[in-house]
C-alpha positions as CSV (number, residue, x, y, z in Angstrom):
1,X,0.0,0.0,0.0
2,X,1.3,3.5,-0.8
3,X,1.8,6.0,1.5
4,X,0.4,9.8,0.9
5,X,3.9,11.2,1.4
6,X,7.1,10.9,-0.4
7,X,10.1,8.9,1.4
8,X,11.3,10.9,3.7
9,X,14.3,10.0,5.7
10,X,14.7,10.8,9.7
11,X,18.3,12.1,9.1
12,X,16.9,14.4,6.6
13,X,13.9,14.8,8.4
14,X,15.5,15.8,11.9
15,X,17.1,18.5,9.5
16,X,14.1,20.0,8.0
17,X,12.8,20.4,11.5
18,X,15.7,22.1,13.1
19,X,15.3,24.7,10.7
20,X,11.9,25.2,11.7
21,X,11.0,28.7,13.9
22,X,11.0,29.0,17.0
23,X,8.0,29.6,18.5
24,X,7.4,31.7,21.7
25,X,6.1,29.3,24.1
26,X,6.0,25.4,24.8
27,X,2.9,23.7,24.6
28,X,1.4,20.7,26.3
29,X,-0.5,18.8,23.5
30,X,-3.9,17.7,24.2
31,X,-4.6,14.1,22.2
32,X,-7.7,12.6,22.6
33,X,-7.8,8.8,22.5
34,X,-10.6,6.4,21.6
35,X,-9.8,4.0,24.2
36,X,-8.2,3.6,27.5
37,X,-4.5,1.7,27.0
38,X,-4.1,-1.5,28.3
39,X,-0.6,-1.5,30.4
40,X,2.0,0.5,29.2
41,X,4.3,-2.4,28.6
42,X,5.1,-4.0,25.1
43,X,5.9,-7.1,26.9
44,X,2.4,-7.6,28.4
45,X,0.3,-6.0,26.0
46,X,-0.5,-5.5,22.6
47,X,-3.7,-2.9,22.2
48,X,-3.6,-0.4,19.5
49,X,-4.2,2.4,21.4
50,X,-0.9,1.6,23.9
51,X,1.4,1.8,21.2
52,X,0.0,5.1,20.0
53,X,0.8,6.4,23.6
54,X,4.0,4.3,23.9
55,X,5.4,5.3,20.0
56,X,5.1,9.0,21.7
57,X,7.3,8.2,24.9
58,X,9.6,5.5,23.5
59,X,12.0,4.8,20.0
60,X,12.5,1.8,19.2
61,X,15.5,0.0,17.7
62,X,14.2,0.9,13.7
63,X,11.7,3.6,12.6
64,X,9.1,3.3,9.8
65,X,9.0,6.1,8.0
66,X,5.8,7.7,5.9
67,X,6.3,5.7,2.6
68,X,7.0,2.4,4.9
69,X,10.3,2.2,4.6
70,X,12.5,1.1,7.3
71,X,15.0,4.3,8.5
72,X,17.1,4.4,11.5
73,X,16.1,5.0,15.2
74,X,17.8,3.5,18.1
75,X,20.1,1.8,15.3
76,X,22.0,3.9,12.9
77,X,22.6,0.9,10.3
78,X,22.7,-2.6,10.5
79,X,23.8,-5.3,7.6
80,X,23.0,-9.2,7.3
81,X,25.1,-11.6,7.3
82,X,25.5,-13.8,3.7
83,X,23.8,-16.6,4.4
84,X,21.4,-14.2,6.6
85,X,20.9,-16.2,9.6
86,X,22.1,-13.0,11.8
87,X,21.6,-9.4,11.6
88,X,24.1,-6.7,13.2
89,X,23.1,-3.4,14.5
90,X,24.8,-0.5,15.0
91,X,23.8,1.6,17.9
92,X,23.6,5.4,18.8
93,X,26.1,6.2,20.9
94,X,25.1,8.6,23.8
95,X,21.3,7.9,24.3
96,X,20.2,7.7,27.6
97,X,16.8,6.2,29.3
98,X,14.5,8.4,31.2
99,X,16.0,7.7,34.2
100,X,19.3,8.6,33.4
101,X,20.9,4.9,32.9
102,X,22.7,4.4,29.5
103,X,21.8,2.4,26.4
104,X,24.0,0.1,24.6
105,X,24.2,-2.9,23.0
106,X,23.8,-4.8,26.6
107,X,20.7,-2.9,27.8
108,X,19.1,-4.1,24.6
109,X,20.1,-7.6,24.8
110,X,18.5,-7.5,28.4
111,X,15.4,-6.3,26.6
112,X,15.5,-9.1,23.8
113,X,15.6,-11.8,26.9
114,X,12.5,-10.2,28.3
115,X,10.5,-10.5,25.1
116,X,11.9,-13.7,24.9
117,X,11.3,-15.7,27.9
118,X,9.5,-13.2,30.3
119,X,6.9,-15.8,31.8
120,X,4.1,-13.0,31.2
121,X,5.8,-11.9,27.8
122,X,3.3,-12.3,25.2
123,X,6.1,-11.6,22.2
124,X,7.7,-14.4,22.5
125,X,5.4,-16.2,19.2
126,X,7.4,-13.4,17.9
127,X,10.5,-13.9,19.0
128,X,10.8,-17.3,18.2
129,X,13.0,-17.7,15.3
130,X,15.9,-16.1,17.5
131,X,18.3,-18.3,18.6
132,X,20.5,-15.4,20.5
133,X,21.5,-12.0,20.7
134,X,25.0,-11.5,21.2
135,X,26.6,-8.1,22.4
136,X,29.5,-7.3,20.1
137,X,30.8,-4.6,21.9
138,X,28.7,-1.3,23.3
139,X,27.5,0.1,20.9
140,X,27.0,-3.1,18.2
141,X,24.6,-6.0,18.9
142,X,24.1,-9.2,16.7
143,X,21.1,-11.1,16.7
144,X,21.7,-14.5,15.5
145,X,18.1,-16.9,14.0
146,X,17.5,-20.6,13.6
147,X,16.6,-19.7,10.1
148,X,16.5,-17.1,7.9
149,X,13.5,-14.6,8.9
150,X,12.9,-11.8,6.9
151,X,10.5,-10.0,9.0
152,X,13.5,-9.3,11.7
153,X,13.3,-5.3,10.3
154,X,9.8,-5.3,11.2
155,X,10.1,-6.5,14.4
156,X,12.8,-4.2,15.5
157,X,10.4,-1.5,13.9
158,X,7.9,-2.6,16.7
159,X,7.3,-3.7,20.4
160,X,10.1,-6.2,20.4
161,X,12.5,-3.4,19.5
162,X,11.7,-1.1,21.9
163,X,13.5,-1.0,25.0
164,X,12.6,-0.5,28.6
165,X,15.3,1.1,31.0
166,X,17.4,-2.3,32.7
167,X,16.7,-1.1,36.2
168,X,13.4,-1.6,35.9
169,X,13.0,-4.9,34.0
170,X,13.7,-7.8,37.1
171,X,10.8,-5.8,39.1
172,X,6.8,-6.9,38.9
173,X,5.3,-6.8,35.8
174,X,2.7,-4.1,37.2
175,X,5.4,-2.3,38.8
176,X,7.3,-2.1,35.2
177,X,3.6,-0.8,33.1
178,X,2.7,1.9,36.3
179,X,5.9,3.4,35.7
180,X,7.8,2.8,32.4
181,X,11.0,3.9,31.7
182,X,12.4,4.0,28.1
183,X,14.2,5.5,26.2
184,X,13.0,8.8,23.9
185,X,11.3,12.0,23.9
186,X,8.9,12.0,25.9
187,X,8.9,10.9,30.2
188,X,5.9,9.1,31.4
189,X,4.8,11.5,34.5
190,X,0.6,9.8,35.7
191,X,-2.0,8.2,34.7
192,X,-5.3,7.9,36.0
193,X,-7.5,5.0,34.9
194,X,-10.1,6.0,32.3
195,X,-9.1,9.7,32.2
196,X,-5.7,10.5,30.7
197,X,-2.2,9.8,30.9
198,X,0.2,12.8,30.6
199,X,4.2,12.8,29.5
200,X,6.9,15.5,29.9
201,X,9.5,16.4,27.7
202,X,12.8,15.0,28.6
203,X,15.9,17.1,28.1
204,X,18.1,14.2,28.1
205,X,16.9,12.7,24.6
206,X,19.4,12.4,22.0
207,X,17.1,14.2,19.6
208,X,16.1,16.7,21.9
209,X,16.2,19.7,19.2
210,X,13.7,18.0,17.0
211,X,10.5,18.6,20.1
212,X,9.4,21.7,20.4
213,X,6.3,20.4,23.2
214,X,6.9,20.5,26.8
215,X,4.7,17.9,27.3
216,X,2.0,15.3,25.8
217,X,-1.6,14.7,27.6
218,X,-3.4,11.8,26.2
219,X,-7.2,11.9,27.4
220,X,-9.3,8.9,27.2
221,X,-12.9,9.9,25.2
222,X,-14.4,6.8,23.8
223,X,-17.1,8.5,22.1
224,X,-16.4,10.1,18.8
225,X,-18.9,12.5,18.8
226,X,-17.6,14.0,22.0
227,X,-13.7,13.9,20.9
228,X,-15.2,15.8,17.8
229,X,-17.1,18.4,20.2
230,X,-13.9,18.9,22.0
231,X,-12.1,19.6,19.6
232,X,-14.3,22.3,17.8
233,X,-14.4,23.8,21.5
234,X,-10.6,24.1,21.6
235,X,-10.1,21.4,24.5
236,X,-8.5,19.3,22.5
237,X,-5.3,19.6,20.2
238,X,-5.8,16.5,17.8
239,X,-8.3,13.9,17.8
240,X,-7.5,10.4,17.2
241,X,-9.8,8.6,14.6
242,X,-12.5,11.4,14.0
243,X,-15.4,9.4,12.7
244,X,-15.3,8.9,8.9
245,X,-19.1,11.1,9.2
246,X,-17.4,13.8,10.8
247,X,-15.0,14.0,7.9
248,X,-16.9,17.0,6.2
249,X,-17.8,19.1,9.3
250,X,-14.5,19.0,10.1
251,X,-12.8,20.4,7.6
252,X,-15.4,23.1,6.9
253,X,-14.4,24.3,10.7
254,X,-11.6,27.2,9.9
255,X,-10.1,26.3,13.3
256,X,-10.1,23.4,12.0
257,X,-8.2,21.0,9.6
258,X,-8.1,17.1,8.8
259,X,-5.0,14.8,7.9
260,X,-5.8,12.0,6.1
261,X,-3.4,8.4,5.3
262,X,-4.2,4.7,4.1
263,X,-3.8,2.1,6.8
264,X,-2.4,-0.9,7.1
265,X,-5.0,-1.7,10.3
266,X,-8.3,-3.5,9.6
267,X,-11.3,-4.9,11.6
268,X,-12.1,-7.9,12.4
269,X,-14.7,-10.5,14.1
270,X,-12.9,-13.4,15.7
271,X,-14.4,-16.0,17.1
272,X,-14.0,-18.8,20.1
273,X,-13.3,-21.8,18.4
274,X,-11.8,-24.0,20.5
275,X,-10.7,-21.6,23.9
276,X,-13.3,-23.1,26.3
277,X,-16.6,-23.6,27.2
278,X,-17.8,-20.8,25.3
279,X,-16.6,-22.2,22.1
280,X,-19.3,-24.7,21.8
281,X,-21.8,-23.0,19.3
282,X,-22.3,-23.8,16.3
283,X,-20.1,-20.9,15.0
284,X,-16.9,-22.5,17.0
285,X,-17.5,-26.1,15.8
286,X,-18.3,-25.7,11.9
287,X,-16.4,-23.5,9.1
288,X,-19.8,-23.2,7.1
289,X,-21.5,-21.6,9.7
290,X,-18.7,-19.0,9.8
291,X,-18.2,-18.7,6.3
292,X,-22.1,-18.2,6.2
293,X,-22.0,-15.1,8.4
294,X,-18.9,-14.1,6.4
295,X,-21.5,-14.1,3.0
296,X,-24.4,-12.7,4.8
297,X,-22.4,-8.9,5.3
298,X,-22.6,-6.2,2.7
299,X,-19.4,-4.5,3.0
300,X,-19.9,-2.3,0.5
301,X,-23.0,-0.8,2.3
302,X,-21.6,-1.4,5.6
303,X,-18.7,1.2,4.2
304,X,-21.2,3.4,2.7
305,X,-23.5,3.7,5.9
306,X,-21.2,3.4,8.6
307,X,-18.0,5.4,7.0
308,X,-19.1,7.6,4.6
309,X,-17.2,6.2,1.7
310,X,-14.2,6.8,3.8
311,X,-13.2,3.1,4.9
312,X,-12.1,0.0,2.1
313,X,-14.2,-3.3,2.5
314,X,-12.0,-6.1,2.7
315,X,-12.2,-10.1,3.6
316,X,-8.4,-10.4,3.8
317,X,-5.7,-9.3,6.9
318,X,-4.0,-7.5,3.7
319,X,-5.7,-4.8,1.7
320,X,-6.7,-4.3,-2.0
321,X,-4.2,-3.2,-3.6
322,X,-1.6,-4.2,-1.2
323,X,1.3,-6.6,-3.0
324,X,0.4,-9.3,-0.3
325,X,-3.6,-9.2,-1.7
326,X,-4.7,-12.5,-2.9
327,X,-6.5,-11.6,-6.1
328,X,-7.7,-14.9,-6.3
329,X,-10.4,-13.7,-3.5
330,X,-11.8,-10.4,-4.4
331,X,-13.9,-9.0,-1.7
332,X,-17.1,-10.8,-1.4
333,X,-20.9,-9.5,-2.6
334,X,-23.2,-10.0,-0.5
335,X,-25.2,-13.5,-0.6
336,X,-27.5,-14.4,1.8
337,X,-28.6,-16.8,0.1
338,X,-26.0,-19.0,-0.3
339,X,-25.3,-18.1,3.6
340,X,-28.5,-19.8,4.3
341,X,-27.7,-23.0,1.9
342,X,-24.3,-23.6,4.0
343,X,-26.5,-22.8,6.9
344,X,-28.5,-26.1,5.9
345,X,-25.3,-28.1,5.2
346,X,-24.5,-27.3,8.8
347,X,-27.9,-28.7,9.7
348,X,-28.7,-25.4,11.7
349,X,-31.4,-22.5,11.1
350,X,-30.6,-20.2,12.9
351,X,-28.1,-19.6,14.7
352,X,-28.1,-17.9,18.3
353,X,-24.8,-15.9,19.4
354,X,-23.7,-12.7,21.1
355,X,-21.3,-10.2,19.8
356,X,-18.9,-8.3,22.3
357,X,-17.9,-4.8,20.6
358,X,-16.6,-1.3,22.2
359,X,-18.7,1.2,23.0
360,X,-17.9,4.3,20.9
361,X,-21.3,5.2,19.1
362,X,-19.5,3.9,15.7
363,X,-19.1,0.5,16.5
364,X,-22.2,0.1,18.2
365,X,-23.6,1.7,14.6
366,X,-21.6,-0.6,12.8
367,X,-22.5,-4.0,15.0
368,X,-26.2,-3.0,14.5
369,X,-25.9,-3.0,10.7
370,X,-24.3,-5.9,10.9
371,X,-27.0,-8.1,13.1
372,X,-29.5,-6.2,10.7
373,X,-27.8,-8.0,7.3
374,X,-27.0,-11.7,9.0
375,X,-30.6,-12.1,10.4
376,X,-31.7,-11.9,7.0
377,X,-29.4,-15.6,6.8
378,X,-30.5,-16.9,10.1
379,X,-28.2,-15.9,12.5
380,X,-29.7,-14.1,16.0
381,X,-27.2,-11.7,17.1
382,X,-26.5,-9.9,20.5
383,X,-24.6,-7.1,21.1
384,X,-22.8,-6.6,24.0
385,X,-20.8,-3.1,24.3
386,X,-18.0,-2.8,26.7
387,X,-15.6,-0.5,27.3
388,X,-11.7,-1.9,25.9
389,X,-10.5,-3.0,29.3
390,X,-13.7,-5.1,29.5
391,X,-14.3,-6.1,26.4
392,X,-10.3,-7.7,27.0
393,X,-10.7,-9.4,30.0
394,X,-13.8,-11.1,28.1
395,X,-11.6,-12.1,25.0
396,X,-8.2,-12.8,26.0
397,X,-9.6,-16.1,28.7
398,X,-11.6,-17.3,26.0
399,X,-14.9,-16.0,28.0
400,X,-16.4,-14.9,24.4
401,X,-18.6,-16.8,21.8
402,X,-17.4,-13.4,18.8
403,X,-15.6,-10.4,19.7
404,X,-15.2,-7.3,17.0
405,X,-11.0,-6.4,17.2
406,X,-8.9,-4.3,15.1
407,X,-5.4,-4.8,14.7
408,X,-3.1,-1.8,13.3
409,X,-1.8,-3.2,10.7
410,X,2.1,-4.1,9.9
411,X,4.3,-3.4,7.4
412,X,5.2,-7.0,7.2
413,X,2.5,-9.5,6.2
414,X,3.9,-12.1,8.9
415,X,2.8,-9.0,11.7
416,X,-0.9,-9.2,10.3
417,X,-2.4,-12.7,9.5
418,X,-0.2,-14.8,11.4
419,X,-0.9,-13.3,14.7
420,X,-4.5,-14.2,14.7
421,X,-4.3,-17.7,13.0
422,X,-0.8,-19.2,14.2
423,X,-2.1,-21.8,16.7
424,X,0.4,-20.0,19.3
425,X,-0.5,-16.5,17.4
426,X,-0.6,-14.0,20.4
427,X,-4.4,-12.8,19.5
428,X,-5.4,-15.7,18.2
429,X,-7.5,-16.2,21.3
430,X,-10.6,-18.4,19.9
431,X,-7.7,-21.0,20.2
432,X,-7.9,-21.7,16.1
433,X,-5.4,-24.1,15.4
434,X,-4.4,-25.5,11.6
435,X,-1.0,-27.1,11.5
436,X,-0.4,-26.4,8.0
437,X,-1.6,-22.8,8.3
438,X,1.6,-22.4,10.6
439,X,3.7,-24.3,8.0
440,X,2.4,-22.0,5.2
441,X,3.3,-18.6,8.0
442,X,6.9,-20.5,8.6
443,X,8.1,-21.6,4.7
444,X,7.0,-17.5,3.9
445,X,9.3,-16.1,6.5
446,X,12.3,-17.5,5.4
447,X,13.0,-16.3,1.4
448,X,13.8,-12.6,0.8
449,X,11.8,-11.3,-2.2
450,X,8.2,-10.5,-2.4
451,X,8.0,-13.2,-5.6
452,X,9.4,-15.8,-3.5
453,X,7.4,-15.1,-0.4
454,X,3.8,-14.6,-2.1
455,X,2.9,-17.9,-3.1
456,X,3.0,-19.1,0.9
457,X,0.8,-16.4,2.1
458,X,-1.7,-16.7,-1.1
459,X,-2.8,-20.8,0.2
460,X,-2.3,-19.1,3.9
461,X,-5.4,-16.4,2.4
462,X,-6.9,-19.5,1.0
463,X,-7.0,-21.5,4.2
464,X,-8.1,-18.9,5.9
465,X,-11.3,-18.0,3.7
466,X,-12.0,-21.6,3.8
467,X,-11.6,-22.3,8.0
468,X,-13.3,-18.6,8.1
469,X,-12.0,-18.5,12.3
470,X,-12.3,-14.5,11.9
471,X,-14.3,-12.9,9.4
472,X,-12.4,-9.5,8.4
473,X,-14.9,-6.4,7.6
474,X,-12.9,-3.6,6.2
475,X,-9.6,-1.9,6.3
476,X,-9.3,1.7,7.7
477,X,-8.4,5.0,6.3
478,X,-6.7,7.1,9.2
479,X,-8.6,10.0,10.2
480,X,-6.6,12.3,12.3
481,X,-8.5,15.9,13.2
482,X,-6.7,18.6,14.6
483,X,-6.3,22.5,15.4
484,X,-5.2,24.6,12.5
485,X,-2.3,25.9,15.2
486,X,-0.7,22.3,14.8
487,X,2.4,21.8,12.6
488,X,4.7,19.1,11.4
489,X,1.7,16.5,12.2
490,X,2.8,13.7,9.4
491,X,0.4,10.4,10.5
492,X,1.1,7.2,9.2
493,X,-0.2,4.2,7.8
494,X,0.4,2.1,11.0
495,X,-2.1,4.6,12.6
496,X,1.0,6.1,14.9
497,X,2.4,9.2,14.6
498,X,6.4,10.4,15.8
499,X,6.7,14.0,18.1
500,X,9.4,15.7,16.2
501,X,9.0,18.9,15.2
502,X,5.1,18.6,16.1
503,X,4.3,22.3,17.6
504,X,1.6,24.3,18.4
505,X,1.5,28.2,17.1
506,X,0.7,30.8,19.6
């Protein structure tokens, strides 16, 4: 997928922004967030809206930069070896963690382990083609595989390559989210539950020239209508996912103004297949009954009603248009009834189930357009709205029959499809299991070039549309609004955005 903006590296970037004027004053920019992040730890968690809060405070080893390329962070360069079972990395020399202890090449390593073999770690699915990480000297790493694994970059680029000061990682896993310590622009300072979380510049980053806020206040404001309010009123800087209806008002509002990107992120309905007691339902024990609910959606309407237009319907964890697309499966018309044929070849009805979703106006819209077009098939679906935390603690301990999720997306495919449908994937928690989906997701890590890696993830695509364990709805477009007094905003298609030379103007 294509990015709005050229390639833009962070070396030439970081240069552009030092040349930017000064303004008068430091702000404190006011985000509003849809949800309430789950703890502030990559190892424990892996919510969307935590790593919008956590790509603020913390770099990681790699960046991602607009076009989805992969630029230095943390690491300056790094090279393969030949026969590409390790990667080196080069650090930055100088960079310090918030609470004044040095990185290097050893304080990473420390941080690999974690991810690794942390009891509560829930990377380690991730981590597991790395055999060991071995600290060169202080300032180079090498990271050595069982077998080649080209989607290392990406990793770094994410959770696993983002470290966490070393005095804090031997303490309590609560003690470690309450109070993280990494290392980059921004400090964590509080957090109250349900209301906001605020961050404080800190001098000591390496970039330090590059962020001209004094501080970051994320507030937590579920409803979109009311982020929207607020932010017309002037009590909030930028919004985070402005609802695609709100699109137009928006940018009408001269105080006003809307940035707009592709995404990599999608929605999803996943259901309990095998995690539990809950998992015995029709839906959990037969394919055809999931496929059939898959048939019975209109995604096309569903886009038109819900999103204004402003969304892409999609069946597949990769979008139209993105190389990793299986063309083969082009997203589904409506059919209801064929839904109710495989219905009959199920030997049910109907079919009785309830549907945990968030509780932001726009997914309880979309959930209620969505039991409108199944129970035209047969199926009787219940909504039950929760707030994130809730809807969680449901989903993670298999205490769900169908959950609606959305995932941010990844740059790699092997970050996207794999996590849900890996029989160890760490959200694949309706416990589906297909041995030779994991083969497919293993022989498509290894080779190097798109030509040779496609045909594994094209019979993963059609394994998936045939098992149906989630039932994707459509892929977002990013929707950022924000104050006509904010510069150097540049959102990306990962749904995250980076502080440098983000301002406010007097």
């Amino acid at each position: 997928m294509q990015a709005v903006h050229g390639r833009i590296s962070r070396f030439l970037m970081a240069t552009a922004l030092a040349a930017l004027p000064t303004l008068t004053h430091a702000q404190t920019l006011r985000v509003g967030l849809e949800f309430d992040p789950s703890a502030l730890d990559p190892a424990v968690d892996g919510s969307y809206t935590n790593r919008i809060v956590t790509t603020v405070m913390c770099d990681s080893l790699i960046d991602i930069a607009p076009d989805l390329t992969f630029v230095p962070e943390l690491a300056t360069s790094w090279e393969w070896a030949p026969d590409r079972l390790s990667l080196t990395l080069h650090l930055r020399p100088g960079v310090l963690f918030q609470d004044g202890e040095k990185f290097d090449a050893a304080a990473m390593a420390a941080n690999l382990k974690r991810y690794q073999t942390a009891d509560y770690s829930i990377r380690k699915t991730e981590m597991a083609a790395i055999s060991g990480v071995v600290v060169v000297d202080p300032l180079t790493l090498r990271i050595e595989l069982k077998q080649p694994y080209a989607p290392l970059l990406a990793l770094l680029a994410n959770r696993p390559g983002t470290p966490y000061s070393p005095k804090i990682l031997n303490l309590p896993k609560d003690e470690i989210a309450a109070h993280p310590v990494c290392a980059g622009p921004f400090a964590f300072k509080e957090r109250v539950a349900q209301d906001h979380i605020t961050l404080e510049k800190f001098p000591g980053y390496w970039n330090a020239q590059a962020i001209k806020l004094s501080g970051v206040s994320f507030r937590v404001i579920p409803d979109s209508n009311i982020r929207k309010v607020d932010l017309s009123a002037g009590a909030l800087d930028l919004a985070d996912k402005i609802a695609p209806t709100d699109v137009a008002s928006v940018s009408r509002d001269s105080k006003l103004r809307m940035f707009r990107s592709p995404s990599l992120g999608y929605s999803l309905i996943e259901f309990n297949v095998a995690h539990g007691p809950a998992a015995d339902t029709p839906l959990g024990k037969d394919a055809r009954v999931r496929r059939a609910f898959s048939m019975a959606i209109d995604r096309e309407a569903l886009n038109t009603v819900a999103f204004d237009g402003q969304y892409i319907p999609s069946a597949q964890m990769e979008a139209p248009g993105n190389p990793y697309f299986n063309k083969a499966h082009p997203v589904p018309k409506r059919d209801v009834e064929g839904a109710k044929k495989l219905l009959a070849e199920a030997g049910v009805k109907s079919v009785s189930f309830t549907l945990g979703t968030g509780t932001d106006p726009l997914d309880t819209q979309v959930a209620e357009i969505i039991q409108s077009m199944v129970k035209e098939a047969g199926f009787d679906m219940k909504i039950a709205s929760q707030d994130n935390a809730a809807l969680m603690g449901a989903t993670q301990p298999g205490n769900f029959e169908a959950s609606a999720l959305i995932w941010s997306g990844r740059v790699d495919p092997d970050g996207n499809a794999p996590i849900w449908l890996r029989c160890k994937g760490f959200t694949n928690w309706g416990s589906y299991c297909n041995p030779k989906m994991d083969e497919l997701f293993t022989q498509g890590t290894a080779p190097q070039t798109l030509a040779e890696r496609l045909p594994f993830y094209q019979q993963a695509s059609d394994l998936f549309l045939q098992d149906q364990p989630d039932v994707v709805l459509y892929h977002f477009g990013l929707l950022w609004g924000m104050t006509s007094k904010l510069q150097g905003f540049h959102g990306r298609p990962d749904g995250l955005w980076r502080p440098e030379g983000v301002a406010l103007s007097p």
